[in-house]
C-alpha positions as CSV (number, residue, x, y, z in Angstrom):
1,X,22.3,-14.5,12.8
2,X,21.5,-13.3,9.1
3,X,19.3,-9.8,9.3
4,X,16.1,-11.9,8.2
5,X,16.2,-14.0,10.8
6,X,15.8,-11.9,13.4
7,X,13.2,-12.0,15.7
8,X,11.7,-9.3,17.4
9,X,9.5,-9.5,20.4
10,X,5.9,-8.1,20.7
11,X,7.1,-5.3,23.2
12,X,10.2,-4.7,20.7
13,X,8.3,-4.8,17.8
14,X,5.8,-2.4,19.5
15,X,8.8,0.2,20.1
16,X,10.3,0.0,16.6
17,X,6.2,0.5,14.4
18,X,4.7,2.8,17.0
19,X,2.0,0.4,17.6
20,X,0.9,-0.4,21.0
21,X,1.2,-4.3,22.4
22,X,-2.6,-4.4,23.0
23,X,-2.7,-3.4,19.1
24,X,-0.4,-6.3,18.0
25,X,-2.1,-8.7,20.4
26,X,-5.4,-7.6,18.9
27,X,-4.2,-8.7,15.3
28,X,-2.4,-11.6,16.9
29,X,-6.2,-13.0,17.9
30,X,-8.2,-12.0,14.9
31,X,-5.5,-13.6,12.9
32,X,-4.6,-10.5,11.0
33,X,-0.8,-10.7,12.6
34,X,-0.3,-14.0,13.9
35,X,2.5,-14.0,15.8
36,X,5.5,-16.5,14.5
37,X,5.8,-18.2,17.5
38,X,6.9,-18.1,21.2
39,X,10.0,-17.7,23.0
40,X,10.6,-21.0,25.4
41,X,9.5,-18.5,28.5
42,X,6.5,-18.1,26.2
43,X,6.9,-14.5,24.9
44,X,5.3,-14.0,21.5
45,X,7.7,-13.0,19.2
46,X,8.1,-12.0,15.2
47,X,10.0,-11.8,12.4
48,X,11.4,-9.2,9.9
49,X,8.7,-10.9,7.2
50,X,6.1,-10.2,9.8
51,X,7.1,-6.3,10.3
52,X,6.5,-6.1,6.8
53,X,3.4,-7.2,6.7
54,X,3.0,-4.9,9.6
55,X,4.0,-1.6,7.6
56,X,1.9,-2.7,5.1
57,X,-1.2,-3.2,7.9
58,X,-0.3,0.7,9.0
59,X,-0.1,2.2,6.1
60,X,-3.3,1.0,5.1
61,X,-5.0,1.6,8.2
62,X,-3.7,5.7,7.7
63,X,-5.9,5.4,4.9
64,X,-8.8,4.8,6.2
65,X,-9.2,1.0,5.3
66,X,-11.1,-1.7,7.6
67,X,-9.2,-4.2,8.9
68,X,-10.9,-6.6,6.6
69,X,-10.3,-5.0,3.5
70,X,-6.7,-5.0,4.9
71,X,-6.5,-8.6,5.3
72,X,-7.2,-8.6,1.7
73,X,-4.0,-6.4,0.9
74,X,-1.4,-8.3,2.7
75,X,0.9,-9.4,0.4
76,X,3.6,-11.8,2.6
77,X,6.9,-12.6,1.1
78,X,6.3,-10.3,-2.0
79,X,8.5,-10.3,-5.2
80,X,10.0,-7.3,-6.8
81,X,7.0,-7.1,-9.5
82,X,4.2,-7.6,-6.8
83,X,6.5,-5.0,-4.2
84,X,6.1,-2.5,-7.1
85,X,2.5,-3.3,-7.8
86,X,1.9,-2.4,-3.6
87,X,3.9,0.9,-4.3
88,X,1.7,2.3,-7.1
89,X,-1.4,0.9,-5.4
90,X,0.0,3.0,-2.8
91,X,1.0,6.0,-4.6
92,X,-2.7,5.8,-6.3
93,X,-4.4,6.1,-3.1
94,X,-2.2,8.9,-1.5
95,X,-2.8,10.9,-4.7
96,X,-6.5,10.9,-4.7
97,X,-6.2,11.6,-1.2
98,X,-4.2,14.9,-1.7
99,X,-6.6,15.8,-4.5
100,X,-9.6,15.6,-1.9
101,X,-8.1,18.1,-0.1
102,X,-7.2,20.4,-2.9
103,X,-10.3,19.9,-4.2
104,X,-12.1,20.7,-1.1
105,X,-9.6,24.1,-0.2
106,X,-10.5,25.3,-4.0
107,X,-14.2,24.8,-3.4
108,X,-14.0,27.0,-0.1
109,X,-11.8,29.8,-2.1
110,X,-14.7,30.0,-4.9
111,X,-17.3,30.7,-2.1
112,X,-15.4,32.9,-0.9
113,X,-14.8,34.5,-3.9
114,X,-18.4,34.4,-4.7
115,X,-19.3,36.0,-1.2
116,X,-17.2,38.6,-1.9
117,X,-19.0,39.3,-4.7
118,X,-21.9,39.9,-2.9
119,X,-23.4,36.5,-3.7
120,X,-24.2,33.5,-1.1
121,X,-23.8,30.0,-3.0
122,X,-25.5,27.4,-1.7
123,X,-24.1,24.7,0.4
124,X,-25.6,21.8,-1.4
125,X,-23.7,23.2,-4.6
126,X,-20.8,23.3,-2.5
127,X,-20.9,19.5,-1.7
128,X,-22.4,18.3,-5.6
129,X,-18.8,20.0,-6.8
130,X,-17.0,18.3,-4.5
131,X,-18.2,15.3,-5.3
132,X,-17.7,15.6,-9.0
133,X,-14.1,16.5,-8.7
134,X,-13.5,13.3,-6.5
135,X,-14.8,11.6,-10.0
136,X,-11.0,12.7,-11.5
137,X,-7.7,12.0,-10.5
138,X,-4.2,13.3,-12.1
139,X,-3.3,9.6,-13.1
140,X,-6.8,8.9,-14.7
141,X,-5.1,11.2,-17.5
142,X,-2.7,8.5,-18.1
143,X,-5.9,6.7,-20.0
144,X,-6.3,9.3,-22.3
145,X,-4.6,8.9,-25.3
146,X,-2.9,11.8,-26.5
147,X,-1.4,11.8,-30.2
148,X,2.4,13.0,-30.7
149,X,2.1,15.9,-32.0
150,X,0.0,16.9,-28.7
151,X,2.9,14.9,-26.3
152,X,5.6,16.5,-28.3
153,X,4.5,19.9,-28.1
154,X,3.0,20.2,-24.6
155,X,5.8,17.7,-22.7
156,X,8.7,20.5,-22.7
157,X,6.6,22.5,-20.5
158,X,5.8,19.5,-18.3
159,X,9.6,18.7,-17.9
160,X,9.8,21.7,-16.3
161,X,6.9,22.4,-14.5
162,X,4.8,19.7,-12.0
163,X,1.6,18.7,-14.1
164,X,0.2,18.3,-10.6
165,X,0.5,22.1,-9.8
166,X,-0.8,22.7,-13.1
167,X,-3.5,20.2,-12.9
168,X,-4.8,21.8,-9.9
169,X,-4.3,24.9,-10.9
170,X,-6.9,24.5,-13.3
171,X,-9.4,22.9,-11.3
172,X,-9.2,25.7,-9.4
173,X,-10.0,28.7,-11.7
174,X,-12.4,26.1,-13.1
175,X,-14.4,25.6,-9.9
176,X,-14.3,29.0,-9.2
177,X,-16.2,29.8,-12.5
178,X,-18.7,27.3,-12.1
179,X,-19.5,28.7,-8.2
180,X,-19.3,32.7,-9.5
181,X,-21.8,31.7,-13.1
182,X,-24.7,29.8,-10.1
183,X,-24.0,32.6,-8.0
184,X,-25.8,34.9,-10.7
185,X,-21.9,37.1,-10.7
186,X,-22.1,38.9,-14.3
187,X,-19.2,38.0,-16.3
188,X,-18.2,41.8,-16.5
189,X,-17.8,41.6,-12.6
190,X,-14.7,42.6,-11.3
191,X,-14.7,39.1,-9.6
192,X,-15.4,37.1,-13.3
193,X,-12.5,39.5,-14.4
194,X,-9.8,38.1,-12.3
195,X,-10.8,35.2,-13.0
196,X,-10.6,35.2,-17.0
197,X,-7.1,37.0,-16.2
198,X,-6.1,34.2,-13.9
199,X,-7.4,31.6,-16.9
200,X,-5.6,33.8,-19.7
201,X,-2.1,34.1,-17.6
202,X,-2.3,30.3,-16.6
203,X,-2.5,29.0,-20.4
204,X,0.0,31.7,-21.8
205,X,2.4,30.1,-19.1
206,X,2.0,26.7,-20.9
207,X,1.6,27.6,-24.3
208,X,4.3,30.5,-24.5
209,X,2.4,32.0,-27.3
210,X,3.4,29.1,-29.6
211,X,1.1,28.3,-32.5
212,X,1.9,24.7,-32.2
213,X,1.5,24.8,-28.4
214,X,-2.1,26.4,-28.8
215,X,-3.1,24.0,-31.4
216,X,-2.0,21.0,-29.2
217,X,-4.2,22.9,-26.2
218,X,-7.3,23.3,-28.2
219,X,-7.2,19.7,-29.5
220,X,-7.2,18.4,-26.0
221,X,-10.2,20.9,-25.2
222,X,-12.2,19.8,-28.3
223,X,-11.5,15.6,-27.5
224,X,-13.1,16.7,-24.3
225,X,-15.1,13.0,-24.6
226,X,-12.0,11.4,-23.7
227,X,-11.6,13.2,-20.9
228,X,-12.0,11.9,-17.3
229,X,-15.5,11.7,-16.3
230,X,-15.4,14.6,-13.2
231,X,-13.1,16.6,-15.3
232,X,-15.0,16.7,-17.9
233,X,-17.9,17.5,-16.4
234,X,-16.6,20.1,-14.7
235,X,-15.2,22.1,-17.8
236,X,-18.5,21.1,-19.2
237,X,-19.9,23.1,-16.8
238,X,-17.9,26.1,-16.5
239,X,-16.6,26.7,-19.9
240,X,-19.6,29.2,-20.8
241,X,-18.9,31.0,-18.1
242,X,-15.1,31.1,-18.7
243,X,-15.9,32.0,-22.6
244,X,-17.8,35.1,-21.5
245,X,-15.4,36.6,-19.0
246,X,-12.3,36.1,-21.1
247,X,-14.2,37.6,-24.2
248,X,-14.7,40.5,-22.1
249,X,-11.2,40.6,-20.7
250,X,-9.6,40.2,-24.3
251,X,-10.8,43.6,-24.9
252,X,-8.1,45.4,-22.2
253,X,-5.2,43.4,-24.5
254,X,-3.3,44.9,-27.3
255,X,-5.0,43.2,-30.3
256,X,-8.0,42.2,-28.3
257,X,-5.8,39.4,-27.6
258,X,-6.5,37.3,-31.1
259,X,-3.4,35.7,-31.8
260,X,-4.6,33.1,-28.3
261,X,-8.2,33.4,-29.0
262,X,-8.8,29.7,-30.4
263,X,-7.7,28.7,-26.6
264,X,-10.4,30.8,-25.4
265,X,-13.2,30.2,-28.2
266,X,-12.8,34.1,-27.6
267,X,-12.8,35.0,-31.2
């Protein structure tokens, strides 16, 4: 018997998925996982094609989909092209779902931060910040149209770092101005401080101190229209804050720091 036309029955099919037989009899009857057919004794049983459609059922339900909006997704007997169109589907959803959670972890570090400080941020700021960094995602960057000299100059560093760690990285320090600047912190405060330094070290890293790096930086910053709606907005709303506590840190650096102050707007 050729590997696809095996048949598995419901308690076997059970033991290989991790899904209980009350589960697969469940789908069975609503007609999510009809069964595709029964043994003479009268055992349901299914094939390989149907334990696909059964991963696909799983990994959709881990997500937090109805079962309805899952009997939308099934995709039975897929070709390569739709197989691949499943994956990134896939890949898009597991993405935003990582960057709820770093969202949400950097929004508890900037209270934190900001309690430290001396300062008690409300919790309704707390949630509307959240809730604009769940309007951005890492791949809605790859809708915004970068010219070559900016892809040229800034894709070394990304071949060697993970634009996700970056990404997030950014957010981040971001956030954390946006909570420290509501939270009344001066941008002199030791807490601002660390904050412009962690802003100032994290673009040095990318940049390198190359003029054609920086320009490529600050052309991104200044097409900021472009940008994804919850990003934007969020460096809409912290980049004040971010100006006034780098100008400030500039001053500890040799040169006040000028030859990166177009990054900043520090000069």
């Amino acid at each position: 018997m050729d590997e696809t036309d095996k048949i598995y029955l419901i308690g076997e099919l059970a033991a290989a998925t991790g899904v209980t037989v009350r589960t697969l009899q469940h789908y069975d009857n609503i007609g999510l996982l009809p069964t595709s057919g029964r043994t003479d004794g009268g055992r349901r049983y299914y094939t390989k094609e149907d334990m696909l459609c059964l991963e696909q059922i799983i990994f959709y339900k881990s997500l937090g989909l109805s079962l309805q909006e899952i009997r939308d997704k099934i995709v039975k007997r897929p070709t390569s092209s739709q197989i691949e169109k499943i994956l990134h589907e896939q890949e898009v959803v597991l993405y935003r779902k990582i960057e709820d959670a770093y969202a949400s972890l950097a929004s508890i570090e900037a209270f934190r931060t900001a309690i430290a400080a001396g300062n008690f941020p409300s919790w309704p700021l707390l949630t509307d910040i959240i809730r604009t960094l769940r309007n951005s995602n890492l791949l809605d960057w790859s809708q915004n149209t970068f010219d070559d000299a900016q892809k040229e100059n800034l894709s070394n560093y990304f071949a060697q770092k993970e634009a996700f760690d970056f990404y997030h990285a950014w957010r981040a320090i971001a956030l954390k101005a946006v909570t420290l600047a509501m939270s009344g912190v001066a941008p002199e405060d030791p807490a601002a401080q660390e904050l412009a330094e962690a802003w100032w070290n994290m673009v040095l890293e990318v940049t390198k101190g190359n003029d054609e790096r920086i320009q490529a930086l600050t052309q991104i910053q200044e097409d900021r229209a472009s940008w994804p709606e919850g990003d934007r907005d969020l460096m809409d709303a912290s980049q004040s804050f971010i100006d006034l506590s780098v100008k400030h840190y500039v001053k500890s650096l040799p040169n006040d720091g000028k030859e990166y102050g177009s990054i900043f707007r520090a000069e």
